[in-house]
C-alpha positions as CSV (number, residue, x, y, z in Angstrom):
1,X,0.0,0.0,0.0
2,X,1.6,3.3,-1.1
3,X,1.7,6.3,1.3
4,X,-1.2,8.3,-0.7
5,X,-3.6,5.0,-0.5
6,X,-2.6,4.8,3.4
7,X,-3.4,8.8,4.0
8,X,-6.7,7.8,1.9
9,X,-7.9,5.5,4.3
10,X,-6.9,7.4,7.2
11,X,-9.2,10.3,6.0
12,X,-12.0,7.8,5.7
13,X,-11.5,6.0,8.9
14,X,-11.4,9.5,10.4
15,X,-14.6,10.7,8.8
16,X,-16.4,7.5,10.5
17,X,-15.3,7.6,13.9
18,X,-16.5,11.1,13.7
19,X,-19.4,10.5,12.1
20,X,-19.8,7.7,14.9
21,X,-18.9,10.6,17.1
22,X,-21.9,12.7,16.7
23,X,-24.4,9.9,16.2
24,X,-22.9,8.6,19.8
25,X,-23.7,12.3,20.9
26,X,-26.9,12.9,20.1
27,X,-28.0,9.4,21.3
28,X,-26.4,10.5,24.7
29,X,-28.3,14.5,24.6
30,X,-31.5,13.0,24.0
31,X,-31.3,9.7,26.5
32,X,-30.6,12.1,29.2
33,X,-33.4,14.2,30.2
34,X,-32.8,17.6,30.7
35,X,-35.2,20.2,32.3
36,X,-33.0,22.8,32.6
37,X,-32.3,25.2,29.6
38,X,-28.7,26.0,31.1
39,X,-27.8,22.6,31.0
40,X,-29.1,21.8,28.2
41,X,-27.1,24.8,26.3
42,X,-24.0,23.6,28.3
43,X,-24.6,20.0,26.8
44,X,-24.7,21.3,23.5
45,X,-21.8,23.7,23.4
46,X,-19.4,20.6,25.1
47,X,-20.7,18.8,22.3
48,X,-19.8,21.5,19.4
49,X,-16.6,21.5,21.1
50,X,-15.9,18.5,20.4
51,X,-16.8,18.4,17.1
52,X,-14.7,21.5,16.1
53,X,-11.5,19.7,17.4
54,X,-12.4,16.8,15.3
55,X,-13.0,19.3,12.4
56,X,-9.6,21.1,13.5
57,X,-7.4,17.3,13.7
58,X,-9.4,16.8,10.2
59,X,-8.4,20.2,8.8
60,X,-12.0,20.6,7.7
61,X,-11.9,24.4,8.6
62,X,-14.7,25.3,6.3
63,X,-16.9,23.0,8.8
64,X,-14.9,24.2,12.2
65,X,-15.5,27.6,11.1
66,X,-19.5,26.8,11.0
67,X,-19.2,24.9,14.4
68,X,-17.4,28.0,15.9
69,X,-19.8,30.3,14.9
70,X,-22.8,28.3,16.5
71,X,-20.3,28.2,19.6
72,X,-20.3,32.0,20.0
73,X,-24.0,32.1,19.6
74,X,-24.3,29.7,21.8
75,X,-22.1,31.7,24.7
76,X,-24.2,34.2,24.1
77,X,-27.6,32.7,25.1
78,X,-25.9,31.3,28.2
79,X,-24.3,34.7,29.6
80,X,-28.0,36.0,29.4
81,X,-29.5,33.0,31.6
């Protein structure tokens, strides 16, 4: 197998763990019921920030830069509670 083939299937092996990753994620926000709006934002936001390092290790800065967007927003609705 030649370098360029093994980075190939890195890349693809990365992109489903991550995929994994979020799927995983969302399994675990919505199995654990949560009342409170605060936490609820802070279970979000741990969970973008996760995903934006995965993005960042990736260099898939197109999608980080989406994540960190939502991030800031996200900060935002949590300094006015």
């Amino acid at each position: 197998m030649t370098d360029k083939e093994l980075k190939k299937l890195a890349k693809l092996v990365v992109k489903y763990i991550i995929e994994e990753i979020e799927v995983k994620e969302l399994d675990e926000l919505f199995a654990v019921p949560l009342d409170d709006p605060y936490d609820l934002l802070i279970a979000e936001l741990a969970r973008l920030m996760t995903l934006i390092a995965s993005y960042e290790d990736s260099e898939q800065y197109e999608k980080a830069a989406i994540i960190k967007n939502k991030i800031d927003r996200l900060q935002k609705q949590i300094e006015k509670l």
